[in-house]
Short mmCIF file of the C-alpha atoms (twelve columns), coordinates in Angstrom:
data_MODEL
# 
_entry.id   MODEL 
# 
loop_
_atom_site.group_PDB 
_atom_site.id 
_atom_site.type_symbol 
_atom_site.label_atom_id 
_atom_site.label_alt_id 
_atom_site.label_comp_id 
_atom_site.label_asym_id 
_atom_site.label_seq_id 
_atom_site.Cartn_x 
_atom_site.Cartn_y 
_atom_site.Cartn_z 
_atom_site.pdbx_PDB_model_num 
ATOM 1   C CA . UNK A 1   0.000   0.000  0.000   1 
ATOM 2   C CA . UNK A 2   0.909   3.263  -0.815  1 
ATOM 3   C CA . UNK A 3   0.193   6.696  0.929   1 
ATOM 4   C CA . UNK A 4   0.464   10.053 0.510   1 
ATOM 5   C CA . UNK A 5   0.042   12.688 3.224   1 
ATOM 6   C CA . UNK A 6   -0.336  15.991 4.371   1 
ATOM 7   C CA . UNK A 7   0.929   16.455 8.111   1 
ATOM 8   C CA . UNK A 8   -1.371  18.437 10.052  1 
ATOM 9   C CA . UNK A 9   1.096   21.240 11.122  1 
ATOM 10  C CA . UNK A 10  1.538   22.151 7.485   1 
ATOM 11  C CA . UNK A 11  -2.208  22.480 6.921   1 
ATOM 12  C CA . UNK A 12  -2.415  24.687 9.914   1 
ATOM 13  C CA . UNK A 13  0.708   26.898 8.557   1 
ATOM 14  C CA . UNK A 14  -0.311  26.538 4.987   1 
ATOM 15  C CA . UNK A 15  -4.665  25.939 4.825   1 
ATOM 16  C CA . UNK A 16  -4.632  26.946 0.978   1 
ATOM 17  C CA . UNK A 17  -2.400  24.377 0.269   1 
ATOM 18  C CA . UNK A 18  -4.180  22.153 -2.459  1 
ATOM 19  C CA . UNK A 19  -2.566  18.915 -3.700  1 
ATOM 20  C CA . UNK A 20  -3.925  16.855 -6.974  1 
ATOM 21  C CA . UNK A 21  -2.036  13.544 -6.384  1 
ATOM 22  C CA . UNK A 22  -1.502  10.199 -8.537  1 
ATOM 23  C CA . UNK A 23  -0.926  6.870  -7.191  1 
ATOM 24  C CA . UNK A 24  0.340   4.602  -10.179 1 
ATOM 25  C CA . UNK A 25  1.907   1.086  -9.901  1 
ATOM 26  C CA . UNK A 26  2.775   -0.804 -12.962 1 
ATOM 27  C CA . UNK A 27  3.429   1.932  -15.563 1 
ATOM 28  C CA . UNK A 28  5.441   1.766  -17.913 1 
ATOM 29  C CA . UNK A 29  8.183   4.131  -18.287 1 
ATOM 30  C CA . UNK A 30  11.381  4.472  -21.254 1 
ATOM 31  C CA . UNK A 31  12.168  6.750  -24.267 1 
ATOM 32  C CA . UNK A 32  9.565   9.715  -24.338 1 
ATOM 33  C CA . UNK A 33  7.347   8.188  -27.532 1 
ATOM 34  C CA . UNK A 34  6.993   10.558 -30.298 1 
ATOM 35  C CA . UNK A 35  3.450   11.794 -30.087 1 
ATOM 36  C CA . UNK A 36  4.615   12.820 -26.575 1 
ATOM 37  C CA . UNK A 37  7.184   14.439 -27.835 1 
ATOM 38  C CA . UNK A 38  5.463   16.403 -30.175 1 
ATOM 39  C CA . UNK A 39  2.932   17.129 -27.483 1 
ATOM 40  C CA . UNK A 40  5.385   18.386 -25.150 1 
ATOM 41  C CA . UNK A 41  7.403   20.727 -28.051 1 
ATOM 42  C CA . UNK A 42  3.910   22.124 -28.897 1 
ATOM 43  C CA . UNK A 43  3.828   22.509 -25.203 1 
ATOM 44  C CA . UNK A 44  7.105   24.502 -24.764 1 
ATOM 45  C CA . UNK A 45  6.174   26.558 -27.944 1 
ATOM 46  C CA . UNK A 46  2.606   27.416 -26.558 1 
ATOM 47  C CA . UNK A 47  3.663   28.575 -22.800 1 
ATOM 48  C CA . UNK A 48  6.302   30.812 -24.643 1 
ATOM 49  C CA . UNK A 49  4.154   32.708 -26.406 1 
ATOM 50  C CA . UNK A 50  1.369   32.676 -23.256 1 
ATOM 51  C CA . UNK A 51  4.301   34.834 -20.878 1 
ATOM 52  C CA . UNK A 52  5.524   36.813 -23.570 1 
ATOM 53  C CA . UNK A 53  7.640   39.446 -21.981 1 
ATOM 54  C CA . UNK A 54  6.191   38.860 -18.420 1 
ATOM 55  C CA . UNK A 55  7.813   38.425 -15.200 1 
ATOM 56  C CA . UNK A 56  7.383   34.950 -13.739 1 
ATOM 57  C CA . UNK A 57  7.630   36.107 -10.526 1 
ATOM 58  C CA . UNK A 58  4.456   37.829 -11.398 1 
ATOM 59  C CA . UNK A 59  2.330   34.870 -12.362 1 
ATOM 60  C CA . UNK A 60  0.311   33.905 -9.828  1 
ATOM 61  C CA . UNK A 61  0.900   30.416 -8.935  1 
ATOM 62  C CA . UNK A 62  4.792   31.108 -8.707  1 
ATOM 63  C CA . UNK A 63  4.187   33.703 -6.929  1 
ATOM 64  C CA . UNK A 64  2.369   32.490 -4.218  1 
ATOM 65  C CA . UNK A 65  5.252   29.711 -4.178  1 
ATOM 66  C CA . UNK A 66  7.380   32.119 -3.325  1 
ATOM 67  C CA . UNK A 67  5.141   33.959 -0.608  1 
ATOM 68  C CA . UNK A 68  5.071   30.196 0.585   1 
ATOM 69  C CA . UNK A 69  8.975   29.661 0.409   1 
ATOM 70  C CA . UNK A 70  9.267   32.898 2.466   1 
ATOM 71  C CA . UNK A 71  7.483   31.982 5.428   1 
ATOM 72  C CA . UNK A 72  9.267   28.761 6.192   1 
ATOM 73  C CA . UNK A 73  12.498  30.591 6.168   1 
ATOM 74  C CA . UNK A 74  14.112  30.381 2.071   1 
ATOM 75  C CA . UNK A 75  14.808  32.938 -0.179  1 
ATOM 76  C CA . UNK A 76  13.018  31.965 -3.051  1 
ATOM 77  C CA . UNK A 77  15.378  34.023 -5.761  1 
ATOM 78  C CA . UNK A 78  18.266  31.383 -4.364  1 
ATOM 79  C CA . UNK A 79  15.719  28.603 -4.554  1 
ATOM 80  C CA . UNK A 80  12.948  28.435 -7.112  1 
ATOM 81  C CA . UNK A 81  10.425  26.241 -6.712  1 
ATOM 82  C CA . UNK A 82  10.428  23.901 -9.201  1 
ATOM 83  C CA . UNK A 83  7.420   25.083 -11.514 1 
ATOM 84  C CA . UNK A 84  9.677   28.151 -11.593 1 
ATOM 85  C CA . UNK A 85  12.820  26.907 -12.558 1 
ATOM 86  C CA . UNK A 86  11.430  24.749 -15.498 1 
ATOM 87  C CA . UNK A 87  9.948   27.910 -16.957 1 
ATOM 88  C CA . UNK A 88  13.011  29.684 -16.403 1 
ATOM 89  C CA . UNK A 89  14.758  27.352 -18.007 1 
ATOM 90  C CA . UNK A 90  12.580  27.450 -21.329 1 
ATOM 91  C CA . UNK A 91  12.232  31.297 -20.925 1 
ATOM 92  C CA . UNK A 92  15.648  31.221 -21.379 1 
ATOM 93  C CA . UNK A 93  17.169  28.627 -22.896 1 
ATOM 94  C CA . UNK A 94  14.189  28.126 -25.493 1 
ATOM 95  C CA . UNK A 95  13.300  24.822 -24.802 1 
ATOM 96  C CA . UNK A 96  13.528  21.902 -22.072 1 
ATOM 97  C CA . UNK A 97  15.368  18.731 -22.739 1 
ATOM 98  C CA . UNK A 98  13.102  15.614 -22.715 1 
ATOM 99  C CA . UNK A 99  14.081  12.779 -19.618 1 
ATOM 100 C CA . UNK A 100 12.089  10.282 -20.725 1 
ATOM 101 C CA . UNK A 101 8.078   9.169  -20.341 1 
ATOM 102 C CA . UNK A 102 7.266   9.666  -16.751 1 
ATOM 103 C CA . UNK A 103 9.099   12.853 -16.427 1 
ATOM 104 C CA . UNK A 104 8.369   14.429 -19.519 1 
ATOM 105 C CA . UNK A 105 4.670   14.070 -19.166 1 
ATOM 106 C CA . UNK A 106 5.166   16.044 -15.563 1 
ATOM 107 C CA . UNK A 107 6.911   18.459 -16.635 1 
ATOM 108 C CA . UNK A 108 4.282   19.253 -19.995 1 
ATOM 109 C CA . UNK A 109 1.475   20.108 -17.269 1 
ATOM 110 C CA . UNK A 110 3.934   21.882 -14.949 1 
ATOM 111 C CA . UNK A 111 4.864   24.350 -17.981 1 
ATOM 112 C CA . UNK A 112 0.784   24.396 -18.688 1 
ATOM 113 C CA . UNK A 113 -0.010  25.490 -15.653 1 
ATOM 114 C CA . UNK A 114 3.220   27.169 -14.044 1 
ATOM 115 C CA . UNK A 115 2.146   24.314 -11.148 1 
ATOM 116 C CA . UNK A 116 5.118   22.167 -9.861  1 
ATOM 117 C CA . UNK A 117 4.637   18.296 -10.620 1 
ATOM 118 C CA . UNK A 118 6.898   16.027 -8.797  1 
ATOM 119 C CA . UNK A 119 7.020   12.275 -10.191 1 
ATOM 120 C CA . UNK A 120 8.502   10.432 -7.342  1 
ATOM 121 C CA . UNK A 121 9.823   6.707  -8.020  1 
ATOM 122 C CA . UNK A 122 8.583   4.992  -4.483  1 
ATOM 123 C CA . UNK A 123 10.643  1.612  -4.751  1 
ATOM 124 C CA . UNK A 124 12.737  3.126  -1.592  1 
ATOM 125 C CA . UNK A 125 9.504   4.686  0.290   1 
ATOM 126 C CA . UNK A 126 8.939   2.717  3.768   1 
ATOM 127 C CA . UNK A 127 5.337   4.040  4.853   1 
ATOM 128 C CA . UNK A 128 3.390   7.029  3.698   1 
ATOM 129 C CA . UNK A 129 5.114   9.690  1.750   1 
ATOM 130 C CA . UNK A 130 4.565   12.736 3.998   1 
ATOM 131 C CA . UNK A 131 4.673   16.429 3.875   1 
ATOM 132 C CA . UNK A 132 5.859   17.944 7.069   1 
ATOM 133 C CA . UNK A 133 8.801   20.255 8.289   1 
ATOM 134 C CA . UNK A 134 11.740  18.724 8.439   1 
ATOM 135 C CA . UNK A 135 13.577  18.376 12.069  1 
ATOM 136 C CA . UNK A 136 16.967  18.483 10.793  1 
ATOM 137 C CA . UNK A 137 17.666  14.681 11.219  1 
ATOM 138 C CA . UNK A 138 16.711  13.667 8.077   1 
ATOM 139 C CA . UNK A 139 18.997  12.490 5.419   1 
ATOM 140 C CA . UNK A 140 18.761  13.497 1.858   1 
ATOM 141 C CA . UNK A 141 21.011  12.493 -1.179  1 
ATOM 142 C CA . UNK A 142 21.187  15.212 -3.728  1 
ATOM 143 C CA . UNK A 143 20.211  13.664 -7.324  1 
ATOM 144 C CA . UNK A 144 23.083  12.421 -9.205  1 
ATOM 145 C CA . UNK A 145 25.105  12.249 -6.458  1 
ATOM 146 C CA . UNK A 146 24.249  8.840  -4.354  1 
ATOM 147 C CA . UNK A 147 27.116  8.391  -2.270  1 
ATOM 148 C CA . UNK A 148 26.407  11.921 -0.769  1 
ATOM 149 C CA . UNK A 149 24.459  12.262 2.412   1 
ATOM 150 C CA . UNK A 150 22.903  15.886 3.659   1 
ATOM 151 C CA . UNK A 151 20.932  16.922 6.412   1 
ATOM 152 C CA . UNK A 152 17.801  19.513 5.891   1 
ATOM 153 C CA . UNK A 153 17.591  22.845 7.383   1 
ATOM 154 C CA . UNK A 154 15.090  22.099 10.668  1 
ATOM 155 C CA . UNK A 155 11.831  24.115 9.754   1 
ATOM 156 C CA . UNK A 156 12.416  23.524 5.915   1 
ATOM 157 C CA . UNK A 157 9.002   21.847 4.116   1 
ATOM 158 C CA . UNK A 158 10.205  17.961 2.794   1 
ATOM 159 C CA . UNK A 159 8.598   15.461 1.644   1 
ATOM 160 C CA . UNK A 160 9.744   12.574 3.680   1 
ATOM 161 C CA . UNK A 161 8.987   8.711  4.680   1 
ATOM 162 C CA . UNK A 162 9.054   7.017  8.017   1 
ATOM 163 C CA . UNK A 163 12.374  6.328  8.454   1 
ATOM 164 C CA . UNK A 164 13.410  10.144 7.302   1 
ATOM 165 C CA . UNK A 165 14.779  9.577  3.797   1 
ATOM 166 C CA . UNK A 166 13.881  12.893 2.017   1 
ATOM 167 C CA . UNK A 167 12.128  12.296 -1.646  1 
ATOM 168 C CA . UNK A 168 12.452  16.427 -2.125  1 
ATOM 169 C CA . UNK A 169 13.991  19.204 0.068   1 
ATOM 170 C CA . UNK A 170 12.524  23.142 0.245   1 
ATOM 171 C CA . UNK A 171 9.215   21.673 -0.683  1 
ATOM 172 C CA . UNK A 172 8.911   21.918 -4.519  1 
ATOM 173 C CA . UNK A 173 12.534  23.163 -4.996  1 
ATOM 174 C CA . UNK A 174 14.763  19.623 -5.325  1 
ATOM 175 C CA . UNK A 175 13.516  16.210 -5.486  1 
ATOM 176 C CA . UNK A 176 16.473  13.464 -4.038  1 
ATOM 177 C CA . UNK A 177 18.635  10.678 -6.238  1 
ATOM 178 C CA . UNK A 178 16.482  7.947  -4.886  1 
ATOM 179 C CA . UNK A 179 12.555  9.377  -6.112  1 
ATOM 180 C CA . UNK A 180 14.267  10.041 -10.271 1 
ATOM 181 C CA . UNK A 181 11.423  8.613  -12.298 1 
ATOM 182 C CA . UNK A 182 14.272  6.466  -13.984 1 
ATOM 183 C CA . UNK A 183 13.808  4.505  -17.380 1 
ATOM 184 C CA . UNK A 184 12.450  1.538  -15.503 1 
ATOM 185 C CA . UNK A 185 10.094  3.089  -12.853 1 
ATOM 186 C CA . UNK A 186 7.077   1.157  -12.503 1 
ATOM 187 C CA . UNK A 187 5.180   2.835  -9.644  1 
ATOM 188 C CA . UNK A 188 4.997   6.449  -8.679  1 
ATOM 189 C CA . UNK A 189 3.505   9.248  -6.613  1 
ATOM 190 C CA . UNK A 190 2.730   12.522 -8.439  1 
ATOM 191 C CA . UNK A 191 1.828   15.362 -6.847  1 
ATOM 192 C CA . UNK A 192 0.867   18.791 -8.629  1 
ATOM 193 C CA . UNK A 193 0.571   21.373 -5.644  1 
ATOM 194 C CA . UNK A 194 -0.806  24.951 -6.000  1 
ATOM 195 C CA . UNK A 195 -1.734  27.637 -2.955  1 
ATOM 196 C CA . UNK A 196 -2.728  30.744 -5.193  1 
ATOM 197 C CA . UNK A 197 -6.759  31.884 -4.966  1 
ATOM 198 C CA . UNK A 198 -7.569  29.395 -7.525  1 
ATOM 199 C CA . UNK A 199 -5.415  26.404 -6.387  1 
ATOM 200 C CA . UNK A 200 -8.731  24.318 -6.683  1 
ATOM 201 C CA . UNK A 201 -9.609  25.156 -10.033 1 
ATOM 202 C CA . UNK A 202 -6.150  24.838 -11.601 1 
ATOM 203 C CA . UNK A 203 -4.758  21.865 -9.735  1 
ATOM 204 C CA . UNK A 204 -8.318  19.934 -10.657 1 
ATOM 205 C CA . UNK A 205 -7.469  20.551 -14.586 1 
ATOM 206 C CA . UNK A 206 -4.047  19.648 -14.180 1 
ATOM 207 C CA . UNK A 207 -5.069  16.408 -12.256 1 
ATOM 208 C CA . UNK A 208 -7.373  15.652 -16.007 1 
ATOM 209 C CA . UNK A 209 -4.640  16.253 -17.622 1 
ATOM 210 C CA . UNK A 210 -2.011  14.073 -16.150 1 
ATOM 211 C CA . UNK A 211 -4.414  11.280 -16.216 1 
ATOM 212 C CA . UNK A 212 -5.402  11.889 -19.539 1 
ATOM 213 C CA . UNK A 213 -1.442  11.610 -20.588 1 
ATOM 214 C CA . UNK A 214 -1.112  8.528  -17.961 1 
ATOM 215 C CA . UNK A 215 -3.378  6.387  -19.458 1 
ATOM 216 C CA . UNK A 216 -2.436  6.830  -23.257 1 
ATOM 217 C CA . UNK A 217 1.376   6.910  -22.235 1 
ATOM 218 C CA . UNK A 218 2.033   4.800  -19.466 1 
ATOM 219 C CA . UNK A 219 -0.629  2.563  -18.342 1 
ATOM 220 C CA . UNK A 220 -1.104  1.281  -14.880 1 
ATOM 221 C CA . UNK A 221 -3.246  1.158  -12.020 1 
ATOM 222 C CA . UNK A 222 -4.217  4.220  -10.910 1 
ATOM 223 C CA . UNK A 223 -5.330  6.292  -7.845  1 
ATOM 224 C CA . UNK A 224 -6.285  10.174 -7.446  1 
ATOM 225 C CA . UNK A 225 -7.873  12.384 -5.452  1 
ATOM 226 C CA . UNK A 226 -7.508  16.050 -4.634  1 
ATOM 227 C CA . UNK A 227 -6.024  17.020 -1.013  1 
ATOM 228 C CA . UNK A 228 -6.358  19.422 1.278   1 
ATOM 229 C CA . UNK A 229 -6.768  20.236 4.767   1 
ATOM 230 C CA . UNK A 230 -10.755 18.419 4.408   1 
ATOM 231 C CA . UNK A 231 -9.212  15.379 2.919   1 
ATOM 232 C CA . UNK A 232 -5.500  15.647 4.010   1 
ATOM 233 C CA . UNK A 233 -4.492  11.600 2.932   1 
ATOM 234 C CA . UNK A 234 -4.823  9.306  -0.188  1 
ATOM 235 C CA . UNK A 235 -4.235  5.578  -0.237  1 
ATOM 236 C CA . UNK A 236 -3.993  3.207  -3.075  1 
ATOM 237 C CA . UNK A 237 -5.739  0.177  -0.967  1 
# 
Protein backbone atom coordinates (compact mmCIF):
# COMPACT_ATOMS: atom_id res chain seq x y z
CA UNK A 1 0.00 0.00 0.00
CA UNK A 2 0.91 3.26 -0.82
CA UNK A 3 0.19 6.70 0.93
CA UNK A 4 0.46 10.05 0.51
CA UNK A 5 0.04 12.69 3.22
CA UNK A 6 -0.34 15.99 4.37
CA UNK A 7 0.93 16.46 8.11
CA UNK A 8 -1.37 18.44 10.05
CA UNK A 9 1.10 21.24 11.12
CA UNK A 10 1.54 22.15 7.48
CA UNK A 11 -2.21 22.48 6.92
CA UNK A 12 -2.42 24.69 9.91
CA UNK A 13 0.71 26.90 8.56
CA UNK A 14 -0.31 26.54 4.99
CA UNK A 15 -4.66 25.94 4.82
CA UNK A 16 -4.63 26.95 0.98
CA UNK A 17 -2.40 24.38 0.27
CA UNK A 18 -4.18 22.15 -2.46
CA UNK A 19 -2.57 18.91 -3.70
CA UNK A 20 -3.92 16.86 -6.97
CA UNK A 21 -2.04 13.54 -6.38
CA UNK A 22 -1.50 10.20 -8.54
CA UNK A 23 -0.93 6.87 -7.19
CA UNK A 24 0.34 4.60 -10.18
CA UNK A 25 1.91 1.09 -9.90
CA UNK A 26 2.78 -0.80 -12.96
CA UNK A 27 3.43 1.93 -15.56
CA UNK A 28 5.44 1.77 -17.91
CA UNK A 29 8.18 4.13 -18.29
CA UNK A 30 11.38 4.47 -21.25
CA UNK A 31 12.17 6.75 -24.27
CA UNK A 32 9.57 9.71 -24.34
CA UNK A 33 7.35 8.19 -27.53
CA UNK A 34 6.99 10.56 -30.30
CA UNK A 35 3.45 11.79 -30.09
CA UNK A 36 4.62 12.82 -26.58
CA UNK A 37 7.18 14.44 -27.83
CA UNK A 38 5.46 16.40 -30.18
CA UNK A 39 2.93 17.13 -27.48
CA UNK A 40 5.39 18.39 -25.15
CA UNK A 41 7.40 20.73 -28.05
CA UNK A 42 3.91 22.12 -28.90
CA UNK A 43 3.83 22.51 -25.20
CA UNK A 44 7.11 24.50 -24.76
CA UNK A 45 6.17 26.56 -27.94
CA UNK A 46 2.61 27.42 -26.56
CA UNK A 47 3.66 28.57 -22.80
CA UNK A 48 6.30 30.81 -24.64
CA UNK A 49 4.15 32.71 -26.41
CA UNK A 50 1.37 32.68 -23.26
CA UNK A 51 4.30 34.83 -20.88
CA UNK A 52 5.52 36.81 -23.57
CA UNK A 53 7.64 39.45 -21.98
CA UNK A 54 6.19 38.86 -18.42
CA UNK A 55 7.81 38.42 -15.20
CA UNK A 56 7.38 34.95 -13.74
CA UNK A 57 7.63 36.11 -10.53
CA UNK A 58 4.46 37.83 -11.40
CA UNK A 59 2.33 34.87 -12.36
CA UNK A 60 0.31 33.91 -9.83
CA UNK A 61 0.90 30.42 -8.93
CA UNK A 62 4.79 31.11 -8.71
CA UNK A 63 4.19 33.70 -6.93
CA UNK A 64 2.37 32.49 -4.22
CA UNK A 65 5.25 29.71 -4.18
CA UNK A 66 7.38 32.12 -3.33
CA UNK A 67 5.14 33.96 -0.61
CA UNK A 68 5.07 30.20 0.58
CA UNK A 69 8.97 29.66 0.41
CA UNK A 70 9.27 32.90 2.47
CA UNK A 71 7.48 31.98 5.43
CA UNK A 72 9.27 28.76 6.19
CA UNK A 73 12.50 30.59 6.17
CA UNK A 74 14.11 30.38 2.07
CA UNK A 75 14.81 32.94 -0.18
CA UNK A 76 13.02 31.97 -3.05
CA UNK A 77 15.38 34.02 -5.76
CA UNK A 78 18.27 31.38 -4.36
CA UNK A 79 15.72 28.60 -4.55
CA UNK A 80 12.95 28.44 -7.11
CA UNK A 81 10.42 26.24 -6.71
CA UNK A 82 10.43 23.90 -9.20
CA UNK A 83 7.42 25.08 -11.51
CA UNK A 84 9.68 28.15 -11.59
CA UNK A 85 12.82 26.91 -12.56
CA UNK A 86 11.43 24.75 -15.50
CA UNK A 87 9.95 27.91 -16.96
CA UNK A 88 13.01 29.68 -16.40
CA UNK A 89 14.76 27.35 -18.01
CA UNK A 90 12.58 27.45 -21.33
CA UNK A 91 12.23 31.30 -20.93
CA UNK A 92 15.65 31.22 -21.38
CA UNK A 93 17.17 28.63 -22.90
CA UNK A 94 14.19 28.13 -25.49
CA UNK A 95 13.30 24.82 -24.80
CA UNK A 96 13.53 21.90 -22.07
CA UNK A 97 15.37 18.73 -22.74
CA UNK A 98 13.10 15.61 -22.72
CA UNK A 99 14.08 12.78 -19.62
CA UNK A 100 12.09 10.28 -20.73
CA UNK A 101 8.08 9.17 -20.34
CA UNK A 102 7.27 9.67 -16.75
CA UNK A 103 9.10 12.85 -16.43
CA UNK A 104 8.37 14.43 -19.52
CA UNK A 105 4.67 14.07 -19.17
CA UNK A 106 5.17 16.04 -15.56
CA UNK A 107 6.91 18.46 -16.63
CA UNK A 108 4.28 19.25 -19.99
CA UNK A 109 1.48 20.11 -17.27
CA UNK A 110 3.93 21.88 -14.95
CA UNK A 111 4.86 24.35 -17.98
CA UNK A 112 0.78 24.40 -18.69
CA UNK A 113 -0.01 25.49 -15.65
CA UNK A 114 3.22 27.17 -14.04
CA UNK A 115 2.15 24.31 -11.15
CA UNK A 116 5.12 22.17 -9.86
CA UNK A 117 4.64 18.30 -10.62
CA UNK A 118 6.90 16.03 -8.80
CA UNK A 119 7.02 12.28 -10.19
CA UNK A 120 8.50 10.43 -7.34
CA UNK A 121 9.82 6.71 -8.02
CA UNK A 122 8.58 4.99 -4.48
CA UNK A 123 10.64 1.61 -4.75
CA UNK A 124 12.74 3.13 -1.59
CA UNK A 125 9.50 4.69 0.29
CA UNK A 126 8.94 2.72 3.77
CA UNK A 127 5.34 4.04 4.85
CA UNK A 128 3.39 7.03 3.70
CA UNK A 129 5.11 9.69 1.75
CA UNK A 130 4.56 12.74 4.00
CA UNK A 131 4.67 16.43 3.87
CA UNK A 132 5.86 17.94 7.07
CA UNK A 133 8.80 20.25 8.29
CA UNK A 134 11.74 18.72 8.44
CA UNK A 135 13.58 18.38 12.07
CA UNK A 136 16.97 18.48 10.79
CA UNK A 137 17.67 14.68 11.22
CA UNK A 138 16.71 13.67 8.08
CA UNK A 139 19.00 12.49 5.42
CA UNK A 140 18.76 13.50 1.86
CA UNK A 141 21.01 12.49 -1.18
CA UNK A 142 21.19 15.21 -3.73
CA UNK A 143 20.21 13.66 -7.32
CA UNK A 144 23.08 12.42 -9.20
CA UNK A 145 25.11 12.25 -6.46
CA UNK A 146 24.25 8.84 -4.35
CA UNK A 147 27.12 8.39 -2.27
CA UNK A 148 26.41 11.92 -0.77
CA UNK A 149 24.46 12.26 2.41
CA UNK A 150 22.90 15.89 3.66
CA UNK A 151 20.93 16.92 6.41
CA UNK A 152 17.80 19.51 5.89
CA UNK A 153 17.59 22.84 7.38
CA UNK A 154 15.09 22.10 10.67
CA UNK A 155 11.83 24.11 9.75
CA UNK A 156 12.42 23.52 5.91
CA UNK A 157 9.00 21.85 4.12
CA UNK A 158 10.21 17.96 2.79
CA UNK A 159 8.60 15.46 1.64
CA UNK A 160 9.74 12.57 3.68
CA UNK A 161 8.99 8.71 4.68
CA UNK A 162 9.05 7.02 8.02
CA UNK A 163 12.37 6.33 8.45
CA UNK A 164 13.41 10.14 7.30
CA UNK A 165 14.78 9.58 3.80
CA UNK A 166 13.88 12.89 2.02
CA UNK A 167 12.13 12.30 -1.65
CA UNK A 168 12.45 16.43 -2.13
CA UNK A 169 13.99 19.20 0.07
CA UNK A 170 12.52 23.14 0.24
CA UNK A 171 9.21 21.67 -0.68
CA UNK A 172 8.91 21.92 -4.52
CA UNK A 173 12.53 23.16 -5.00
CA UNK A 174 14.76 19.62 -5.33
CA UNK A 175 13.52 16.21 -5.49
CA UNK A 176 16.47 13.46 -4.04
CA UNK A 177 18.63 10.68 -6.24
CA UNK A 178 16.48 7.95 -4.89
CA UNK A 179 12.56 9.38 -6.11
CA UNK A 180 14.27 10.04 -10.27
CA UNK A 181 11.42 8.61 -12.30
CA UNK A 182 14.27 6.47 -13.98
CA UNK A 183 13.81 4.51 -17.38
CA UNK A 184 12.45 1.54 -15.50
CA UNK A 185 10.09 3.09 -12.85
CA UNK A 186 7.08 1.16 -12.50
CA UNK A 187 5.18 2.84 -9.64
CA UNK A 188 5.00 6.45 -8.68
CA UNK A 189 3.50 9.25 -6.61
CA UNK A 190 2.73 12.52 -8.44
CA UNK A 191 1.83 15.36 -6.85
CA UNK A 192 0.87 18.79 -8.63
CA UNK A 193 0.57 21.37 -5.64
CA UNK A 194 -0.81 24.95 -6.00
CA UNK A 195 -1.73 27.64 -2.95
CA UNK A 196 -2.73 30.74 -5.19
CA UNK A 197 -6.76 31.88 -4.97
CA UNK A 198 -7.57 29.40 -7.52
CA UNK A 199 -5.41 26.40 -6.39
CA UNK A 200 -8.73 24.32 -6.68
CA UNK A 201 -9.61 25.16 -10.03
CA UNK A 202 -6.15 24.84 -11.60
CA UNK A 203 -4.76 21.87 -9.73
CA UNK A 204 -8.32 19.93 -10.66
CA UNK A 205 -7.47 20.55 -14.59
CA UNK A 206 -4.05 19.65 -14.18
CA UNK A 207 -5.07 16.41 -12.26
CA UNK A 208 -7.37 15.65 -16.01
CA UNK A 209 -4.64 16.25 -17.62
CA UNK A 210 -2.01 14.07 -16.15
CA UNK A 211 -4.41 11.28 -16.22
CA UNK A 212 -5.40 11.89 -19.54
CA UNK A 213 -1.44 11.61 -20.59
CA UNK A 214 -1.11 8.53 -17.96
CA UNK A 215 -3.38 6.39 -19.46
CA UNK A 216 -2.44 6.83 -23.26
CA UNK A 217 1.38 6.91 -22.23
CA UNK A 218 2.03 4.80 -19.47
CA UNK A 219 -0.63 2.56 -18.34
CA UNK A 220 -1.10 1.28 -14.88
CA UNK A 221 -3.25 1.16 -12.02
CA UNK A 222 -4.22 4.22 -10.91
CA UNK A 223 -5.33 6.29 -7.85
CA UNK A 224 -6.29 10.17 -7.45
CA UNK A 225 -7.87 12.38 -5.45
CA UNK A 226 -7.51 16.05 -4.63
CA UNK A 227 -6.02 17.02 -1.01
CA UNK A 228 -6.36 19.42 1.28
CA UNK A 229 -6.77 20.24 4.77
CA UNK A 230 -10.76 18.42 4.41
CA UNK A 231 -9.21 15.38 2.92
CA UNK A 232 -5.50 15.65 4.01
CA UNK A 233 -4.49 11.60 2.93
CA UNK A 234 -4.82 9.31 -0.19
CA UNK A 235 -4.23 5.58 -0.24
CA UNK A 236 -3.99 3.21 -3.08
CA UNK A 237 -5.74 0.18 -0.97
Amino acid sequence: MTTFRYDAAILERFPAVTGGVVLATGARNGPTPEPLQTAYRDEQRATLARIGEAPLSQLPTLAAWRSAFRRFGVDPTQCRSAAEALLRRLTKKGDIPSINTLVDLGNLVSIRYALPVAVFDTRSLTGPLTVRFATGAERYTPLGQPNVTERPTAGEVVFADDTGLVFAERWCWRQSDQSAARMDTSAVVIAVEAQHERARDDVEAALTDLLVLLERFAGGQVTSAILNAQHPSLSDE
